[in-house]
C-alpha positions in Angstrom: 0.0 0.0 0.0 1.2 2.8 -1.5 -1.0 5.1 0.9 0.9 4.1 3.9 4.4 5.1 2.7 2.9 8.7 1.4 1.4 9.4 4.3 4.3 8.3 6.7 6.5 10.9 4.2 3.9 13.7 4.7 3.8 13.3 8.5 7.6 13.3 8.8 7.4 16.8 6.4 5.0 18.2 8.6 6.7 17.3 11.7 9.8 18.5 10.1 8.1 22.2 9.3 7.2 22.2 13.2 10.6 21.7 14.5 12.3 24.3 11.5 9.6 26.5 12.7 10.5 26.2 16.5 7.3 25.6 18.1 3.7 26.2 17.6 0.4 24.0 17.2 -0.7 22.7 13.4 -4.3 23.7 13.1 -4.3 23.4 9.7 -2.1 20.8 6.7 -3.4 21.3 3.1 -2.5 18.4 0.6 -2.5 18.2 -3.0 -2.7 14.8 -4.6 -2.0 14.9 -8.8 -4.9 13.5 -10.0 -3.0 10.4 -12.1 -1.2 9.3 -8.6 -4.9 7.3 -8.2 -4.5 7.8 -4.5 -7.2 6.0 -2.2 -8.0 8.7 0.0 -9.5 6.7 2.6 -6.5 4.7 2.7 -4.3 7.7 3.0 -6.1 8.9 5.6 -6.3 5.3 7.7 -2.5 5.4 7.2 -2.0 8.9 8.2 -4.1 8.1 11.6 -2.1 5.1 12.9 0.8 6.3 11.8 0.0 9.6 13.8 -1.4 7.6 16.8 0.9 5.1 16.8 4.1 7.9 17.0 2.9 10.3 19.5 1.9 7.0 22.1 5.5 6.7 22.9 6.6 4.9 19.5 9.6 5.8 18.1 10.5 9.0 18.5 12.9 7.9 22.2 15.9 10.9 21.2 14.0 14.2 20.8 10.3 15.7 22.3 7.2 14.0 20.4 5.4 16.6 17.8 1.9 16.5 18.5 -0.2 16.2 15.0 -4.0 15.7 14.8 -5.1 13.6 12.5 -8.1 15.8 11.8 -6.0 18.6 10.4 -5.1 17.1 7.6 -7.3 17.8 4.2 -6.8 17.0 0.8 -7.4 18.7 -2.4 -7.1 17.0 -6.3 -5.1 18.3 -8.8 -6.8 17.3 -12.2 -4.4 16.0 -14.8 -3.6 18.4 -17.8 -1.3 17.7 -20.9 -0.1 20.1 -23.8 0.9 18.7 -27.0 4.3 19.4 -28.1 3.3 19.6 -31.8 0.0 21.6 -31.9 -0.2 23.0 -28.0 -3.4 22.1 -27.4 -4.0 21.4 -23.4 -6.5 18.4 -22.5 -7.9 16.6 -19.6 -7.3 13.1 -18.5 -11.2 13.1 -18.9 -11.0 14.0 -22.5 -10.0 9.9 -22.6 -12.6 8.4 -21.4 -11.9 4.9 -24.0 -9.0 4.4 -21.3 -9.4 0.8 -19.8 -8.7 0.1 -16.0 -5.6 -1.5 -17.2 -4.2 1.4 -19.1 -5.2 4.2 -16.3 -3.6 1.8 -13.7 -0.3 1.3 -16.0 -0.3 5.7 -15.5 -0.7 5.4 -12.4 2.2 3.9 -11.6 4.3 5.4 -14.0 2.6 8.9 -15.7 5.1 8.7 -18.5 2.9 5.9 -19.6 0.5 7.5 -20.9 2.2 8.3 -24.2 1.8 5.0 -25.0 -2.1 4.7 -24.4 -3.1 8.6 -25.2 -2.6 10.8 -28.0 -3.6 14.5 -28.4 -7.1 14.6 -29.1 -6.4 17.6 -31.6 -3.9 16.4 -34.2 -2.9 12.5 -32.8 0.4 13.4 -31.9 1.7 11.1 -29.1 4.8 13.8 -28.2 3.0 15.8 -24.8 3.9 16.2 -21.6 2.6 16.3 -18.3 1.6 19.6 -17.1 -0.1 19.0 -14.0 -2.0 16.5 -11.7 1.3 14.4 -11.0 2.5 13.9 -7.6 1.5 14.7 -3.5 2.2 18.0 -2.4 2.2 19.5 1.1 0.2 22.4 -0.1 0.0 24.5 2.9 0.8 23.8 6.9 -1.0 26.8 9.0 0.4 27.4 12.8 -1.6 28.4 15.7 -0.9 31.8 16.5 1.4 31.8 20.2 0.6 35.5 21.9 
C-alpha cells in the first residue's frame, strides 16, 4: 500500500516544518494529490491516523520531544491532470479519454510517462506531450496556531 508510505512521508514533512519553525500548534495541513497518482484517499487517511497515533503514544520518536499532529488537520485537495501537446499546444484533460481501460489508467498510475503510449492529443494524434499537471503529492500549505 502505496497510501501508507505517502502518508508516513507527509507526516515526517509536517513534523519536520514544526521543528524548523521552533514551536507552535498545526491547526491546519493542506495536501494536494496529482490526479493520475490514483491515491485512495480513505487509505491515506487510515495510514496517516495510525501512523499519527501510533508515534505520539510513545513509538519511536525515544531521542528528541514528540510533535503532536492531529489527524483531523489534515485535508486534501485533487489536482486534475492536464497535458499540452508538443506539436499543436493544445491542453486536454485526462477526462477528454474516457476509452482508457482500468488496465491502461492503472499502468499511469504507476508510472505517468505511460500514458504516451495509451493517449494521444485529441487535436492532431500526436503522441509527443507532456505532463503539465496532476502528478505527484504535495504538502500544499501547513497553518500554525498563533502563540501571543
Amino acid at each position: 500500500m502505496h497510501e501508507w508510505a505517502l502518508a508516513e512521508s507527509v507526516i515526517e514533512t509536517v513534523k519536520e516544518s514544526v521543528r524548523n519553525r521552533g514551536r507552535g500548534r498545526v491547526v491546519s495541513v493542506t495536501l494536494l494529490f496529482g490526479e493520475l497518482q490514483a491515491i485512495d484517499e480513505e487509505i491515506f487517511k487510515s495510514g496517516l491516523r495510525y501512523q499519527l497515533e501510533s508515534s505520539q503514544s510513545g513509538g519511536g520518536e525515544e531521542y528528541e520531544e514528540p510533535v503532536l499532529i492531529s489527524p483531523d488537520v489534515f485535508s486534501v485537495e485533487t489536482e486534475k491532470a492536464s497535458f499540452l501537446c508538443n506539436r499543436c499546444g493544445n491542453e486536454w484533460s485526462f477526462d477528454s479519454h474516457p476509452d482508457l481501460g482500468d488496465e491502461e489508467r492503472e499502468a499511469i498510475h504507476f508510472m505517468p510517462e505511460a500514458a504516451h503510449a495509451y493517449m494521444r492529443c485529441p487535436a492532431c494524434g500526436s503522441p509527443d506531450f507532456s505532463v503539465e499537471r496532476g502528478r505527484g503529492v504535495l504538502v500544499k500549505s501547513i497553518l500554525f496556531e498563533e502563540e501571543e
